[in-house]
C-alpha positions in Angstrom: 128.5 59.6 42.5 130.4 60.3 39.1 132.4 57.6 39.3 129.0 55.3 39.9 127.7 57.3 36.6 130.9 56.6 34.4 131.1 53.0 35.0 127.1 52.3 34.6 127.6 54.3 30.8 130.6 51.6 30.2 129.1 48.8 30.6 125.9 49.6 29.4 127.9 50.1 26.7 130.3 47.1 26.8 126.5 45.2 27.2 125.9 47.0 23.4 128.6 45.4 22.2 127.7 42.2 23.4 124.4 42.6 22.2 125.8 43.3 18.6 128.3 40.1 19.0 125.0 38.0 19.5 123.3 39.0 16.6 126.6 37.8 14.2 127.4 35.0 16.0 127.8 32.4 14.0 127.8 34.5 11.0 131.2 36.4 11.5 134.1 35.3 13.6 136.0 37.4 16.0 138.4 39.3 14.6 136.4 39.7 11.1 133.2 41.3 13.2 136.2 43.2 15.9 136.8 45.3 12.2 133.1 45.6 11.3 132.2 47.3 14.2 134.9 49.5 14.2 134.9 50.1 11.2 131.0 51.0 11.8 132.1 52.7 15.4 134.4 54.9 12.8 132.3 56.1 10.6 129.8 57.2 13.3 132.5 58.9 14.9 133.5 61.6 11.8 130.1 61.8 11.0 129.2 62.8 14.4 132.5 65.0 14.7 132.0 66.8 11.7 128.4 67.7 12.6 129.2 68.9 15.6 132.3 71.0 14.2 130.1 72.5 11.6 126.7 72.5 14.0 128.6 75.2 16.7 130.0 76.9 14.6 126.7 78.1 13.2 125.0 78.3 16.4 128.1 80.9 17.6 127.6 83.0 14.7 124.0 83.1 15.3 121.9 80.6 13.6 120.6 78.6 16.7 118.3 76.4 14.6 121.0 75.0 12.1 121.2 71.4 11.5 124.2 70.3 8.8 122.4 66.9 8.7 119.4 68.2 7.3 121.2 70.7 4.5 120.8 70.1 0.6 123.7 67.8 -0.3 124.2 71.1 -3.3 124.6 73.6 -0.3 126.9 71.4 1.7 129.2 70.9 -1.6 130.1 75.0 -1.4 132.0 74.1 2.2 133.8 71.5 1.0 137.3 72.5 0.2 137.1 74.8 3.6 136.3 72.0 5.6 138.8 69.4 4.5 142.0 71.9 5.1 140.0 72.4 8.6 139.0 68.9 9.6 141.1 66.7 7.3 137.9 65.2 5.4 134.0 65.8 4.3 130.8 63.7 3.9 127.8 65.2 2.6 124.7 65.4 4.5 123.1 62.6 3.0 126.0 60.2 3.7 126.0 60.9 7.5 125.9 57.8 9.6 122.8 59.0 11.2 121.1 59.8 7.5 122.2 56.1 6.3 121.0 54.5 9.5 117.6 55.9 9.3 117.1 54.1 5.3 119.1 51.4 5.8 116.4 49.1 6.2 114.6 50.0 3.2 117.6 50.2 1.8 117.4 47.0 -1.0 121.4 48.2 -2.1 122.7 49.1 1.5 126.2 47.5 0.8 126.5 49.7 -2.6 125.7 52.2 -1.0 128.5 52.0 2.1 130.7 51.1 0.0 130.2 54.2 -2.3 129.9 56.6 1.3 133.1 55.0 2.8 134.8 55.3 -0.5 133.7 59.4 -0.6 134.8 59.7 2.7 138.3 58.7 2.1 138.9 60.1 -1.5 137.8 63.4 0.0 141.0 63.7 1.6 142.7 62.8 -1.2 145.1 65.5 -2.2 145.4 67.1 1.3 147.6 67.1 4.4 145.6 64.2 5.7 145.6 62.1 3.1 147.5 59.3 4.9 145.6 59.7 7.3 142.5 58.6 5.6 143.9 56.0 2.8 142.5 52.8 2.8 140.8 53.6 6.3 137.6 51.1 5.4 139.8 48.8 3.3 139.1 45.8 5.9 135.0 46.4 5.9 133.9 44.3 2.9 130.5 44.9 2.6 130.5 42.3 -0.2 131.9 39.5 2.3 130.4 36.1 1.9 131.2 36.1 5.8 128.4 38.5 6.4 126.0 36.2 4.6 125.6 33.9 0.7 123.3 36.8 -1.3 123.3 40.2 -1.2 119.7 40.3 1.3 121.7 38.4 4.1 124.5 40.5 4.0 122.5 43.8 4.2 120.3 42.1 6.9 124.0 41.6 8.8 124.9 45.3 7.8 121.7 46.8 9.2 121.9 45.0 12.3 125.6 46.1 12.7 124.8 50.1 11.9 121.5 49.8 14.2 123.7 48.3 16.7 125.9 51.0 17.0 123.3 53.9 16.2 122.2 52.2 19.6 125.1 52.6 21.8 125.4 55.4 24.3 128.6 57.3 22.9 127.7 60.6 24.1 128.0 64.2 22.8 131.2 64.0 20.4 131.9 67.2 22.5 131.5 66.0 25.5 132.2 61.7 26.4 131.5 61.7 30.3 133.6 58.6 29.3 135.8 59.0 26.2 132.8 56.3 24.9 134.0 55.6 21.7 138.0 54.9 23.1 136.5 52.9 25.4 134.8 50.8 23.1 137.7 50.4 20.9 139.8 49.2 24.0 136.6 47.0 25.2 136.8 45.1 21.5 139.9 44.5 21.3 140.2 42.9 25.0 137.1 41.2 24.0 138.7 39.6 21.0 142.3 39.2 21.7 141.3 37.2 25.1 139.0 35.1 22.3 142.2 34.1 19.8 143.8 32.6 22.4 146.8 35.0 23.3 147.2 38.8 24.1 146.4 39.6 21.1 150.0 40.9 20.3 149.5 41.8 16.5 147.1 43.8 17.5 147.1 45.1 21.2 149.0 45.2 24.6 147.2 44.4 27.4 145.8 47.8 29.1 148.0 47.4 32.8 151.3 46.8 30.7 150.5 50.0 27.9 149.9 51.7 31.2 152.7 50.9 33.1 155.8 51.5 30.4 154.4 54.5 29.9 154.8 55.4 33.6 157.6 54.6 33.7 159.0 56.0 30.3 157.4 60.0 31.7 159.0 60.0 35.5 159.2 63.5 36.2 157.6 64.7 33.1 154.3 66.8 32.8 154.5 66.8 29.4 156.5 65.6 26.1 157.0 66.5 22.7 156.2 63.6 20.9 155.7 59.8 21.5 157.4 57.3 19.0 156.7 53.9 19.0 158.5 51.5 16.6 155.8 48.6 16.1 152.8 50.2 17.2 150.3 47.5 16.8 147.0 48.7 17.5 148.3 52.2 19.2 147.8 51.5 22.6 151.1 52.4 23.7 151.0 55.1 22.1 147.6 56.8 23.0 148.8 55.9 26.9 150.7 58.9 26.7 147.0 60.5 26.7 145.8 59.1 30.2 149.0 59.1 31.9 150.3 63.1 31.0 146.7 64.6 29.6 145.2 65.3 25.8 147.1 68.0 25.2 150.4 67.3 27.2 152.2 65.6 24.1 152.5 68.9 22.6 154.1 67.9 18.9 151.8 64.3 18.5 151.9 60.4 17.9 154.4 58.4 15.6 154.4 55.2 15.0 154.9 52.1 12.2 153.4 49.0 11.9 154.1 46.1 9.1 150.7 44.5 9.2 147.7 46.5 6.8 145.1 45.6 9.2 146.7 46.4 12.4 147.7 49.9 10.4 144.8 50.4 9.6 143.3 50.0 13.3 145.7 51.9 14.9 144.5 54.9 12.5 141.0 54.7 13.7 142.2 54.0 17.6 143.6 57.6 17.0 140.5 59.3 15.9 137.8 57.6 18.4 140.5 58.7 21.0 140.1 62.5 19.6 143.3 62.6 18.2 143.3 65.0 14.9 144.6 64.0 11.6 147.6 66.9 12.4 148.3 65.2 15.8 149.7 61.7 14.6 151.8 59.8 12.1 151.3 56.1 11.4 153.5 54.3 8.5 152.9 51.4 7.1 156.6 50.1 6.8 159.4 47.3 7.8 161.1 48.6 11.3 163.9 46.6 10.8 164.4 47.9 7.5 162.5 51.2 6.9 162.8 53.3 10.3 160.3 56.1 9.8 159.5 59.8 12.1 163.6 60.4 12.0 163.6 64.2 11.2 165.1 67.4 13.1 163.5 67.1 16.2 164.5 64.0 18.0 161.6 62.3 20.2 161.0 62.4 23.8 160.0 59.0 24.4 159.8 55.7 22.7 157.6 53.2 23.7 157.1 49.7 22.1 155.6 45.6 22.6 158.0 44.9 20.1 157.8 41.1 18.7 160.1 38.9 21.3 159.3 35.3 20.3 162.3 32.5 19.2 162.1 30.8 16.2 161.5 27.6 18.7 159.2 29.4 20.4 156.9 30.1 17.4 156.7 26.3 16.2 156.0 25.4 19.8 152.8 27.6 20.1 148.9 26.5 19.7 147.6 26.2 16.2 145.1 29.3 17.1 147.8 31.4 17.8 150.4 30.1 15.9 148.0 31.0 12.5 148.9 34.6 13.2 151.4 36.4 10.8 154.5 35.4 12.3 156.2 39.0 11.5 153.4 39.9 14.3 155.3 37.8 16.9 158.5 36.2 15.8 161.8 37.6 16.4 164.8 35.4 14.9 166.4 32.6 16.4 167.3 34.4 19.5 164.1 36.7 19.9 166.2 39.6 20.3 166.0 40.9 16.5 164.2 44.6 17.1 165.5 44.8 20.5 169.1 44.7 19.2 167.7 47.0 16.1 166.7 49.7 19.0 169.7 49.3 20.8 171.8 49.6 18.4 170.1 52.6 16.0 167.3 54.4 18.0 169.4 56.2 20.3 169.4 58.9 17.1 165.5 58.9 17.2 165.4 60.2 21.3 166.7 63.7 22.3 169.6 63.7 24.7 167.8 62.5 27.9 165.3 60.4 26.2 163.2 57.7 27.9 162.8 54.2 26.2 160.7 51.9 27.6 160.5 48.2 26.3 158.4 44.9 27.4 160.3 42.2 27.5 159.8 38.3 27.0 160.0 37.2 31.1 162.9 35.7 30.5 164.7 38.2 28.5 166.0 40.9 30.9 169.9 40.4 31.2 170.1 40.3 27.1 168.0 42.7 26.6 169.8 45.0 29.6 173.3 43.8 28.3 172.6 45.2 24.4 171.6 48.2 25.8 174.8 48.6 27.8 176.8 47.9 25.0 175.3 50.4 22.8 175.9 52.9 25.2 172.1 53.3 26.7 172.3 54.7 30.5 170.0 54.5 33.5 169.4 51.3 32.3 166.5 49.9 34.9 164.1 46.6 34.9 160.6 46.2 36.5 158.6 43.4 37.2 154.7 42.6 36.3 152.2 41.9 38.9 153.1 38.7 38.1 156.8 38.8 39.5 158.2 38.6 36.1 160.6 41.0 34.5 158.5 42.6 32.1 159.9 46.1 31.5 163.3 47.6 30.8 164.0 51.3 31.1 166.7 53.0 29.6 167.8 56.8 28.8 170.4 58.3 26.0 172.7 59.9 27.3 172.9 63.4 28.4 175.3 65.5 26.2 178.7 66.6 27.7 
């Protein structure tokens, strides 16, 4: 009977979604409207997050009627400094989601006025350990977007459709998702839309049964792990796998990743917080793999995971226009297609404690190169495992134990 009840709350809330989707059609395309809504998604999410922080820790200490969303934006101020070092960031009352939601309609400057709350939200962390955590977090929600309509009326119409969309959506108690509702809704989207461009959506996302599987097979005989590195970390589902394979609180140390692209860095930092994963719990840079390696310190990593780009120069001028409009750093690897798999043969043995797992996808047709530049670089247990598909789709490999 649970089971019945989980899966009727997702897709009643994959059917929210859609619902949203059909009032922009036509108005925004798919990946544009993917970021509005997670951006919207987001900002729902730390709104509802801090309430609820704040909320029990009033009703604990006694005062069973307090609401923070209903407290003087001058009373709120007093809590501030305490609150970012607690919970990486603040928002006054009056620039809750669920404050906004309830004006927006009357509201004749709505986009001014998200624009100045997403602004607070991230400039409130300013200065603070979770600064990078928050920079530039709404930097792809342009409220002043011709895309969401030609005068400043259509695009607020768009924007109070979007917020009302997702005030709509059964997410739960932030305490409590019977189905982790707003990870579920990030991985719904971004199925949604990477099935819609045409391809896997590799920029941005790896395919749920492939995340799944590498990660599997990356934590054989592991109940838990210190930290999870993954070299070009798209949208962070590799990453967050870690999660639903060992258990929220099994990756002891946190998540590590880079990613080239500002978008998909910028999605992977808000697939980390509507997954519950605190500001102190990952590490995303925006930097060049191949040229910047970031997350090398003192404490080498337990596992690396990556969907690492694997397509030939030929290759790339041999896809579809639709996908081939992508930014080629996104899926092309050098003549060869072996560019950042040679890169983590030949360097990111360094970056895994003696008796590391790495766990790769491969190209189907890449398995003995990929296999023989591990070998050569001196990578052992070095294992390959086909896709439901019969194809060789992931290599396996360990450092070495020390003598």
């Amino acid at each position: 009977m649970a089971d019945n009840k989980k899966e009727m709350e997702r897709e009643e809330l994959h059917r929210a979604i859609w619902a949203i989707a059909d009032e922009l059609r036509g108005a925004v395309d798919g990946w544009d409207f993917k970021n509005y809504v997670l951006g919207t998604m987001f900002y729902r999410y730390v709104s509802e997050n801090l309430c609820s922080y704040i909320n029990t820790g009033e009703i604990e200490a006694g005062n069973a009627d307090f609401d923070y969303a209903a407290m003087p934006d001058e009373e709120a101020e007093e809590a501030r400094d305490g609150l970012v070092e607690e919970k990486g960031f603040f928002i006054l009352p009056s620039e809750l989601f669920c404050n906004v939601c309830v004006m927006a309609a009357d509201d004749e400057n709505l986009n001014e006025t998200l624009e100045r709350v997403f602004r607070h939200i991230e400039e409130s962390a300013k200065g603070s350990a979770s600064e990078n955590s928050f920079a530039g977090l709404f930097d792809d929600y342009d409220v002043n977007s011709n895309k969401l309509g030609a005068t400043v009326a259509k695009r607020n119409e768009k924007l109070v459709k979007l917020l009302q969309g997702v005030a709509a959506m059964n997410l739960g108690d932030v305490k409590d998702h019977d189905i982790d509702a707003f990870g579920d809704a990030y991985e719904y989207l971004m199925t949604m839309y990477a099935s819609n461009a045409g391809k896997s959506g590799g920029e941005f996302f790896t395919p749920a049964d492939v995340s799944e599987l590498l990660t599997l097979l990356g934590t054989v005989g592991k109940t838990e792990v210190n930290k999870v590195y993954d070299p070009a970390c798209g949208s962070g589902s590799l990453l967050l796998k870690a999660v639903k394979v060992l258990g929220h609180d099994a990756v002891r140390n946190g998540f590590f990743g880079q990613e080239i692209n500002i978008t998909t860095y910028n999605l992977c930092r808000i697939n980390m917080f509507l997954h519950d994963i605190g500001f102190d719990k990952f590490s995303i840079a925006c930097e060049d793999t191949l040229t910047n390696p970031q997350h090398w310190d003192d404490e080498p990593f337990e596992l690396i995971v990556s969907n690492p780009p694997y397509l030939t120069a030929q290759e790339m001028r041999e896809l579809q226009p639709e996908v081939a409009k992508e930014p080629a750093m996104a899926l092309e690897a050098g003549d060869d297609g072996l560019v950042f798999y040679r890169a983590i043969a030949e360097h990111y043995q360094k970056a895994l404690r003696p008796g590391g797992a790495l766990a790769l996808e491969i190209g189907w047709q890449q398995r003995e190169a990929v296999e023989a530049l591990l070998e050569a670089n001196g990578w052992v247990d070095i294992t390959c495992r086909k896709d439901f598909g019969g194809n060789d789709r992931c290599v396996m490999a360990r450092r070495a134990e020390q003598a």
